[in-house]
N, C-alpha and C positions, 0 to 999 in steps of 0.2 A: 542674820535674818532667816526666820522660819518660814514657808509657804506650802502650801497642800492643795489639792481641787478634789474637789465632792463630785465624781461620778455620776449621773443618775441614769438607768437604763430605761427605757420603757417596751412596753408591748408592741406589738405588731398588729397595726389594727386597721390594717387595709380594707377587710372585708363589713368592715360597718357600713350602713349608708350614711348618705354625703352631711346631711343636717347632722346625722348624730356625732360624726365627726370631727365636725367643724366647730359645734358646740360644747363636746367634751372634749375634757382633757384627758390624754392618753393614761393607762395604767401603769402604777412606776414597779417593775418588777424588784429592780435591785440597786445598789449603791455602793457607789467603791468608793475609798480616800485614797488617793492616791498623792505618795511626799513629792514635789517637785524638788524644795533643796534643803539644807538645812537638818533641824530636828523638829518637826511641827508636833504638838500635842494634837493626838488623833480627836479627845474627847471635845476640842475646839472648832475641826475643820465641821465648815455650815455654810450654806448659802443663805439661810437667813435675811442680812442683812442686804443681800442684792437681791435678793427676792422684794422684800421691804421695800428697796430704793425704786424697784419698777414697776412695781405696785402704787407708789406713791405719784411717780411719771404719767401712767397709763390717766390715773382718775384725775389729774391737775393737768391735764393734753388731753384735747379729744382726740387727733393727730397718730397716738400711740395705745387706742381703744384697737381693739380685733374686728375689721370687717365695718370699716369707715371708711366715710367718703370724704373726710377732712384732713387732706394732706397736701404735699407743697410739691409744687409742680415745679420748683429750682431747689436745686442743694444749700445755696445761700439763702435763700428762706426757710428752711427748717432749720439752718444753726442759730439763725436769731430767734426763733421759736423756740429752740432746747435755753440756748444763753438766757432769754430774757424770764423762761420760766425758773433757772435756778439762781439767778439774781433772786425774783419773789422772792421764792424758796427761802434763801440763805439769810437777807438782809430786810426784807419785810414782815416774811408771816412771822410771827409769836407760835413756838411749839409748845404746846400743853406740858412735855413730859419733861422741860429746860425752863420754861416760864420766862423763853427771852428767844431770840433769835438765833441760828448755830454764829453767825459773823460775831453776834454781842458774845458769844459762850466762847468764841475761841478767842476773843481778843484781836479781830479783823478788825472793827468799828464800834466808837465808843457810842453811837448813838441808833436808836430808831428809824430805820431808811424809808418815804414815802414812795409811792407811783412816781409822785414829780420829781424825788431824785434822780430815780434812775432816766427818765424822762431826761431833765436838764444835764447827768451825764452822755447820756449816747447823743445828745447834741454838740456836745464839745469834742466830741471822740473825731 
């Protein structure tokens, strides 16, 4: 197994004021790849797809937006919050760019999962 981690450095931007701060995102000066083990292809190593993946989180949770007030005042209320939004995710939505579900894509579930599924499951749970 190959592995690597994309570096990313930023600026030092102490001296901005607080709005503009808070609302912009820091300046990325530089980028390192750095191998953890293995032999990684450098022209692979990318955050990309975790960027993607929390990007997808943040707009599907209000919860995980910057500088909200919609979050969970116990631990065991935001894992069923994370859980129950990548059940959706996985076995509900239909993604445009698969024209099916990732559970139908990978051979999880041979069928279309509703709300009431997963509903009638976590009552049996």
């Amino acid at each position: 197994m190959d592995f690597a981690v994309l570096k990313k450095n930023y600026a030092n931007e102490y001296g901005l004021k607080e709005a503009k701060r808070r609302y912009s995102p820091a300046t990325m000066t530089s980028c390192d790849k750095i191998k953890v083990f293995g032999n990684p292809d450098s022209n692979h190593v990318s955050t990309s797809h975790v960027e993607r993946a929390n990007l997808s989180m943040r707009m599907g949770m209000r919860r995980f937006t910057r500088l909200t007030n919609a979050f969970s005042k116990k631990l065991e209320n935001h894992m069923h919050a994370v859980s129950f939004y990548f059940m959706v995710y996985n076995f509900v939505k239909i993604h445009n760019s698969i024209k099916t579900t990732p559970a139908m894509e990978a051979g999880v579930t041979s069928y279309l999962w509703s709300m009431e599924d997963i509903v009638l499951m976590a009552e049996t749970m």
